[in-house]
C-alpha positions as CSV (number, residue, x, y, z in Angstrom):
1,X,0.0,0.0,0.0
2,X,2.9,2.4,1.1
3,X,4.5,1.5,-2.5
4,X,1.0,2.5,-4.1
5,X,0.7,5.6,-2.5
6,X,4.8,6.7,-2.9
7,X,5.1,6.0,-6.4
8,X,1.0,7.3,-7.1
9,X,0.3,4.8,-9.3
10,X,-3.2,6.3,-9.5
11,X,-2.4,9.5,-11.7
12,X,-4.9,11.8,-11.5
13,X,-7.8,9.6,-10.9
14,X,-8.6,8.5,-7.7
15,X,-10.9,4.8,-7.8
16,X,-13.8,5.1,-5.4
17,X,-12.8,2.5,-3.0
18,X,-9.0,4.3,-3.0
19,X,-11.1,7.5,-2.7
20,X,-11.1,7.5,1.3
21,X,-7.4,6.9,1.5
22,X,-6.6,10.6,0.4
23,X,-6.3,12.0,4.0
24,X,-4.7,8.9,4.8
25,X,-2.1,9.3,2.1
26,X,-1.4,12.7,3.6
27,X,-0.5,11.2,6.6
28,X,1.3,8.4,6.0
29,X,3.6,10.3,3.7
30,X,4.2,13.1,6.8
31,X,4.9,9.9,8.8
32,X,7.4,8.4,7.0
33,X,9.3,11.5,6.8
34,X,8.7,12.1,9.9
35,X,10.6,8.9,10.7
36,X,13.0,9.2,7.9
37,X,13.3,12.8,9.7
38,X,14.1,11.5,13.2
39,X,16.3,8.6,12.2
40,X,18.7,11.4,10.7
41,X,18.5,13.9,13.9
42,X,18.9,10.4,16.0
43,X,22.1,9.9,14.0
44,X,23.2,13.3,14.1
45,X,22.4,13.5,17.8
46,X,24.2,9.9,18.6
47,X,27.7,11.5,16.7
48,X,27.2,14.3,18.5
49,X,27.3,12.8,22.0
50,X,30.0,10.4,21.1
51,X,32.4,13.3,19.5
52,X,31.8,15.5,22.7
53,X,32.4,12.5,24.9
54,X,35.7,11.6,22.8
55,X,37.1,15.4,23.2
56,X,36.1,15.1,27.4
57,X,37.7,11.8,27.5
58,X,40.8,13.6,25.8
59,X,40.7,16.9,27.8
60,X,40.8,14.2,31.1
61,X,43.8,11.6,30.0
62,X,45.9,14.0,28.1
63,X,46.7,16.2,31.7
64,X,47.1,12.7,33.1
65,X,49.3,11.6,30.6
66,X,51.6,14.6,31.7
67,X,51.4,14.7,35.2
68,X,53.7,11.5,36.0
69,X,57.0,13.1,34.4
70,X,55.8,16.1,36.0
71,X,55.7,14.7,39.2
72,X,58.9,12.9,38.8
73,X,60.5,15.9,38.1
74,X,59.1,17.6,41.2
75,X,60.1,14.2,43.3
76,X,63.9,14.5,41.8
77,X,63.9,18.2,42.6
78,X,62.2,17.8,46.1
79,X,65.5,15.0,46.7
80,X,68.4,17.2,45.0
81,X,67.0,19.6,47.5
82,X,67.4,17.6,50.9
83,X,70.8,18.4,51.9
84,X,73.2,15.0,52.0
85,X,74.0,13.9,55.5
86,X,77.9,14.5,57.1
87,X,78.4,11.9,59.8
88,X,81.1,12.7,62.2
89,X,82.0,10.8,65.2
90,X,79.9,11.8,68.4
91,X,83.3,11.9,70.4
92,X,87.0,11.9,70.2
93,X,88.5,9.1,72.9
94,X,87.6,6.1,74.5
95,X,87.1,2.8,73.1
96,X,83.8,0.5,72.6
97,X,82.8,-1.3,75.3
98,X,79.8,-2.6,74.2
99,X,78.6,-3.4,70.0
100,X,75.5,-2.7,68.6
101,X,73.5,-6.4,68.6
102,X,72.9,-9.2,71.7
103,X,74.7,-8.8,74.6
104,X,73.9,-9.7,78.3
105,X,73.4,-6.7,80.3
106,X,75.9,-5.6,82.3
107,X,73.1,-4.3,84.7
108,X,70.2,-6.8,84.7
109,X,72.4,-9.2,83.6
110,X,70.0,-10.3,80.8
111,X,70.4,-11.2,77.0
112,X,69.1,-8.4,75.5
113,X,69.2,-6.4,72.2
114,X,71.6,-3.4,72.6
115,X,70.4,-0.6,69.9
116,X,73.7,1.2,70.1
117,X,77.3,1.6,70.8
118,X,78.4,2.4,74.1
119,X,82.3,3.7,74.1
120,X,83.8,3.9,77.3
121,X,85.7,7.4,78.3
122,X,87.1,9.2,81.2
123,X,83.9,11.3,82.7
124,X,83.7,14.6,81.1
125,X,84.9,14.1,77.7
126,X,82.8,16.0,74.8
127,X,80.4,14.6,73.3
128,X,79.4,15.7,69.7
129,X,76.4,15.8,67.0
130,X,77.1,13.2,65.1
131,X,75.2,15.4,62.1
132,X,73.4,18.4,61.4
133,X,70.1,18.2,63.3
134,X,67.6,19.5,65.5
135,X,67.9,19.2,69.2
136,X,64.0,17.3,70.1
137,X,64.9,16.3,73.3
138,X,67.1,17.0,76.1
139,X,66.7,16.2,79.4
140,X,66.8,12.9,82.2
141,X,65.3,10.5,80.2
142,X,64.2,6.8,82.8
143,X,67.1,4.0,82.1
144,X,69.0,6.4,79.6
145,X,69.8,9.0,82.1
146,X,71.0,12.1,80.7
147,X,70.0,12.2,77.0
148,X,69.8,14.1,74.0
149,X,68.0,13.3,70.8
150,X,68.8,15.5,67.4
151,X,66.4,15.0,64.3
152,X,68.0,14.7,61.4
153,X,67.0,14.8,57.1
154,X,65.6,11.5,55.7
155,X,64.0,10.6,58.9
156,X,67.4,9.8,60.7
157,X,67.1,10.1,64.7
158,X,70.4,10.0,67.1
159,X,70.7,10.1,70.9
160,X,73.7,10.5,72.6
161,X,72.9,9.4,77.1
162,X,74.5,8.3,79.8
163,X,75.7,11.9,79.8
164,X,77.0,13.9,83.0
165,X,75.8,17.3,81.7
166,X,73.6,18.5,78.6
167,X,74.8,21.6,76.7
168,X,72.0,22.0,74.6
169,X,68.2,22.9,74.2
170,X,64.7,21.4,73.1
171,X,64.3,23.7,69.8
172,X,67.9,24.2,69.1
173,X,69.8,23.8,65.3
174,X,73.5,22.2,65.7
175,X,75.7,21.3,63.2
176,X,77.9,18.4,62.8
177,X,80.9,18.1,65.2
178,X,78.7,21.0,67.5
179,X,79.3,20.0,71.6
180,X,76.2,19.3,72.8
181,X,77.0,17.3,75.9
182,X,80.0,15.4,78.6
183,X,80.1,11.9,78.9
184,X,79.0,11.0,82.9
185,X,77.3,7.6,83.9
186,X,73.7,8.8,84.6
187,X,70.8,5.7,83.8
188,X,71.8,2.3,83.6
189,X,75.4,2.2,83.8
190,X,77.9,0.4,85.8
191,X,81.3,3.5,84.2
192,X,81.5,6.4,82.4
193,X,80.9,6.1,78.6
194,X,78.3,7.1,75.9
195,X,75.8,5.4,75.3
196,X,75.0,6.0,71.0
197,X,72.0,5.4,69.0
198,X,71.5,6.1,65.3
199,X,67.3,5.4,64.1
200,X,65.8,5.7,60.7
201,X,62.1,5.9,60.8
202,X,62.3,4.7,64.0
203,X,64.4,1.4,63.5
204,X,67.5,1.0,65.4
205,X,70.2,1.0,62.9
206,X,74.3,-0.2,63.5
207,X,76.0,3.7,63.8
208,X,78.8,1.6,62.3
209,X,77.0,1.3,58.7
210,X,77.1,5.3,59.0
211,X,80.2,6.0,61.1
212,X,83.5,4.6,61.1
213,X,84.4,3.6,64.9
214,X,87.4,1.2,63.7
215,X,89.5,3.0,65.9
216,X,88.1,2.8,69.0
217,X,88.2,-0.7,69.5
218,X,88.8,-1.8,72.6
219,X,91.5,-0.6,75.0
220,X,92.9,1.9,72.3
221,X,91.8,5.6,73.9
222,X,93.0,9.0,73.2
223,X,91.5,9.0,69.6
224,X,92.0,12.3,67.7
């Protein structure tokens, strides 16, 4: 019927019984370009959404395809910015009386982990930042007696106890090879020495992988 109508196969004369399908014609012409009509704005609509999707999908990965170089670059500036660390022995005679690792106790008499070097010395010798830091802590401090803590870059931690007098401040900058304190035998201890820690992020750490202390093995003093 749709073919009949299209192609008007009728001419000019319009049979009685097609004679009612005038109006109808009408429509059914306006309704198939109606639908050719809204398949094409359908179409046009669908490219539309997908190109405008594309270019926001672009606008979003494109940044993100930039930012990791650019944040590597800011992370290898960031670390060519921290200063390097200079260790430097935290004093300048005695000898080691005691290695970082298991040991008994020369108090408690108990195996237990030691976290640091102790290096025996006559009472009063200087003791020394072992690095550029920031005093966090000084003061009596339960088994380590007299103690001082300096922060340090990269999340490095010393403390230097056992001390007979503190010469620095909570707040205070020092730089490496600065006196901060005197060797005494305040806290645990059965002599005179200094008791050394080195921490990174809170981890106890060998001072011996940082600082060389070949020369203070035991019995040798006067170290210069």
């Amino acid at each position: 019927m749709l073919q009949i109508l299209q192609l008007n196969l009728f001419g000019g004369v319009t049979p009685e019984w097609a004679a009612g399908f005038g109006k109808q014609q009408k429509q059914l012409f306006q309704r198939i370009n109606d639908i050719k009509r809204g398949k094409t704005m359908h179409t046009r609509k669908s490219v539309f959404v997908t190109t405008f999707l594309l270019v926001m999908l672009g606008c979003f990965l494109l940044p993100m395809a930039n930012l990791s170089p650019t944040l590597n670059k800011l992370h290898a500036a960031e670390a060519a910015d921290e200063p390097e660390i200079k260790w430097v022995l935290p004093i300048h005679q005695g000898y080691i009386s005691s290695d970082f690792g298991d040991r008994i106790h020369p108090v408690t008499k108990k195996k237990q982990f030691h976290r640091g070097v102790d290096v025996a010395a006559p009472k009063g010798i200087a003791v020394f930042a072992a690095a550029d830091g920031k005093v966090i802590f000084s003061d009596r401090k339960e088994k380590y007696g007299l103690l001082v803590e300096l922060m340090h870059p990269d999340g490095y931690l010393t403390r230097y106890s056992a001390m007979d007098t503190l010469l620095v401040q909570n707040g205070q900058i020092v730089k490496a090879g600065e006196m901060i304190g005197k060797v005494g035998s305040t806290g645990l201890s059965t002599a005179p020495h200094l008791h050394f820690e080195v921490l990174n992020n809170d981890k106890a750490i060998n001072p011996a992988s940082l600082i060389d202390f070949s020369a203070f093995k035991k019995d040798r003093v006067n170290h210069q």
